[in-house]
C-alpha positions in Angstrom: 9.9 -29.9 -12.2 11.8 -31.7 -9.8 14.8 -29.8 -8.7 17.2 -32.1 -9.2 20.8 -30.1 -9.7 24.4 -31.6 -8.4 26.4 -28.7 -6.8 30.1 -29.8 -7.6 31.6 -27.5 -5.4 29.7 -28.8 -2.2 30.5 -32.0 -2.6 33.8 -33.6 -0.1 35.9 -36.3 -1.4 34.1 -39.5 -1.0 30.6 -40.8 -1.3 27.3 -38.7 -0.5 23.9 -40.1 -1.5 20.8 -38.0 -2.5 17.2 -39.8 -2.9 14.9 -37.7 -5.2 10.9 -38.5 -5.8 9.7 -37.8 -9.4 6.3 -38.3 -9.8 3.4 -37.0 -12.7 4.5 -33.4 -12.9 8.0 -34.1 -13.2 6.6 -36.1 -16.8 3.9 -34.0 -17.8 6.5 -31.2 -18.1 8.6 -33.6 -20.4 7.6 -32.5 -24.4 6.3 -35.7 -25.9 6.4 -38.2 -23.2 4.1 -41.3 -23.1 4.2 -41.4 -19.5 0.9 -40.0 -18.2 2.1 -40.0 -14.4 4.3 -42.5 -12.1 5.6 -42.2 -9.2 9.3 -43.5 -8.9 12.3 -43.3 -6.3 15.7 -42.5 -7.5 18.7 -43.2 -5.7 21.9 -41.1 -6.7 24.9 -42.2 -5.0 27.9 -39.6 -6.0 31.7 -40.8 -5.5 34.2 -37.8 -6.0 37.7 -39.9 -5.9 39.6 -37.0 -7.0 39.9 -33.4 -8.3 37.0 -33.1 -11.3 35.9 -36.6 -11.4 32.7 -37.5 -10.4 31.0 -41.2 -10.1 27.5 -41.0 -10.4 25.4 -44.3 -10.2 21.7 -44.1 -10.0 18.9 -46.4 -8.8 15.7 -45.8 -9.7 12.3 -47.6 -8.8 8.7 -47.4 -9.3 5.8 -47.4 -11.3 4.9 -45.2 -14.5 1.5 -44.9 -16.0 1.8 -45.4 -20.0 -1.0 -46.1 -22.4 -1.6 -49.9 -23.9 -0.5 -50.3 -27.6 -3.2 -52.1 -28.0 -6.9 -50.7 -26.1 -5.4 -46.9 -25.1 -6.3 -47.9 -21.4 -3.7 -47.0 -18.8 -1.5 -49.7 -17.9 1.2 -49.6 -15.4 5.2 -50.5 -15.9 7.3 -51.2 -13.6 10.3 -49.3 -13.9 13.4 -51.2 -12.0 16.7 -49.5 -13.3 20.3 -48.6 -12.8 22.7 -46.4 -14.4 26.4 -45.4 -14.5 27.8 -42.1 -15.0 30.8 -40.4 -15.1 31.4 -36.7 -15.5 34.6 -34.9 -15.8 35.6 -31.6 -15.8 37.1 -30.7 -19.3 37.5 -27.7 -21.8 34.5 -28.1 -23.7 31.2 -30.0 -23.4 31.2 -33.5 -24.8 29.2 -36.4 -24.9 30.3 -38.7 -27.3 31.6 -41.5 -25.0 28.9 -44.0 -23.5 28.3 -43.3 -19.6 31.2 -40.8 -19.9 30.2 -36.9 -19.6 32.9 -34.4 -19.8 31.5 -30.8 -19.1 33.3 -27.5 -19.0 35.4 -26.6 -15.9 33.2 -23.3 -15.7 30.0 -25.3 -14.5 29.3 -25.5 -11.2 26.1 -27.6 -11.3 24.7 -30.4 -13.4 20.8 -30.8 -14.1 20.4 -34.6 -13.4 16.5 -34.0 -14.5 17.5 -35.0 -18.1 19.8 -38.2 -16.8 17.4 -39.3 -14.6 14.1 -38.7 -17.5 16.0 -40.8 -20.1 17.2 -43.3 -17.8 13.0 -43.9 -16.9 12.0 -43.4 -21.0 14.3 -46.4 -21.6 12.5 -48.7 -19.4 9.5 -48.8 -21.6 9.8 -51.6 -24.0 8.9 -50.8 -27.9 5.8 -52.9 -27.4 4.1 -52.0 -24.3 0.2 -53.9 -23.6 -1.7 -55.5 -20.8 -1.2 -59.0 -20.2 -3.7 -60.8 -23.0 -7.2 -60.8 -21.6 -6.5 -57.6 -19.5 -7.4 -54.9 -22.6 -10.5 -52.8 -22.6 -12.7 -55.4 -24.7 -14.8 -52.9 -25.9 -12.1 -51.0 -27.6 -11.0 -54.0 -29.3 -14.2 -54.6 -30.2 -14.1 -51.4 -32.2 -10.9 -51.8 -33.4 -11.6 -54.5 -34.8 -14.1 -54.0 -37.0 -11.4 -50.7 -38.6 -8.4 -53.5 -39.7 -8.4 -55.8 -42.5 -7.5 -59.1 -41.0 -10.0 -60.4 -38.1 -8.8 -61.5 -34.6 -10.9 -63.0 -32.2 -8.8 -62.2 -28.8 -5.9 -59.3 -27.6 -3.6 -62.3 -28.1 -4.0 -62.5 -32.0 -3.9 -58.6 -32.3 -0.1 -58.7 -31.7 0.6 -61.6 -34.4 1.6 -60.9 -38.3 -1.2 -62.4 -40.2 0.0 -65.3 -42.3 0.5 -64.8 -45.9 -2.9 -65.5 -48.0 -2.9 -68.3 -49.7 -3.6 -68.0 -54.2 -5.9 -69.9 -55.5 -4.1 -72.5 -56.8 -3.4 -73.6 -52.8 0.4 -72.4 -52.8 1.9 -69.3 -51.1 2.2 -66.0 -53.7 6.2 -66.3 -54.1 8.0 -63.2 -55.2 8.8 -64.2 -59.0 12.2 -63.5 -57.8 12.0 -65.6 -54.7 10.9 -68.3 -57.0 13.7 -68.1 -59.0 16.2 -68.5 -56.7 14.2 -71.5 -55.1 14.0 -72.5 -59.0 18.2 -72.9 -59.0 18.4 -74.5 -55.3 16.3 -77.1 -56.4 17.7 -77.5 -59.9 21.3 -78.0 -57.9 19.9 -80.6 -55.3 18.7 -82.7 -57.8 
């Protein structure tokens, strides 16, 4: 992986920057990621104001390869992110305070790998597909003919089918549902 370690004692009062290049390996080591390579530029600049406090604002930009939702194809996302950190030296480890990391006085170093991994992970929306038209046709072809409601283009695949209509023309109402609509209309009247 990526060496990507802060040495605390190196680093003078005031600002030093450090640019890092992660890249496939760096997320085919990750357990479970659904990045399949990428190539993105992080920018770390590092303020140390005063004794054990440490500003830590990244930059990161590129492109990760993730699967479509929707075919399985690779599709790119553009990953265009900042983050804030700040890490103090404490007692104990804690990390119960948003963009605040307090580590013990005893470390000397600080892995960024995971800061920087998570800070990339989420980028990727929950819903990630090709621009409609742009899937693998064939695979939604074959898909397809495995779901229970029939769409004709990409497009449709990401709607909620509407409710099927009963026989008698009207939507199936919970019974409960219908009660409650029962009373509404009993008091508008």
């Amino acid at each position: 992986m990526t060496e990507m370690k802060l040495t605390f004692s190196s680093l003078p009062i005031g600002k030093q920057d450090f640019n890092y290049h992660i890249d496939g390996k760096f997320f085919n080591e990750i357990e479970a990621s659904e990045v399949r390579s990428g190539s993105v530029d992080v920018a770390l600049c590092v303020t140390h104001s005063q004794e054990g406090i440490y500003e830590l604002d990244f930059v990161c930009n590129g492109i990760i390869i993730i699967p479509c939702d929707r075919c399985l194809d690779d599709m790119e996302h553009q990953v265009d992110t900042s983050y804030h950190l700040t890490v103090k030296m404490g007692d104990a480890l804690d990390e119960s305070i948003d963009n605040v990391l307090v580590i013990p006085s005893s470390w000397r170093t600080l892995d960024l790998s995971p800061i920087v991994r998570d800070t990339v992970l989420l980028t990727i929306p929950m819903m990630h597909a090709h621009s409609p038209g742009d899937c693998n046709q064939e695979m939604l072809g074959r898909l397809s003919e495995h779901t229970p409601q029939s769409f004709n283009s990409d497009e449709d695949f990401l709607q909620t089918p509407q409710s099927e209509q009963s026989a008698t023309g009207e939507d199936d109402i919970d019974p409960r549902w219908a009660a409650l609509k029962q009373l509404l209309d009993n008091k508008e009247q």
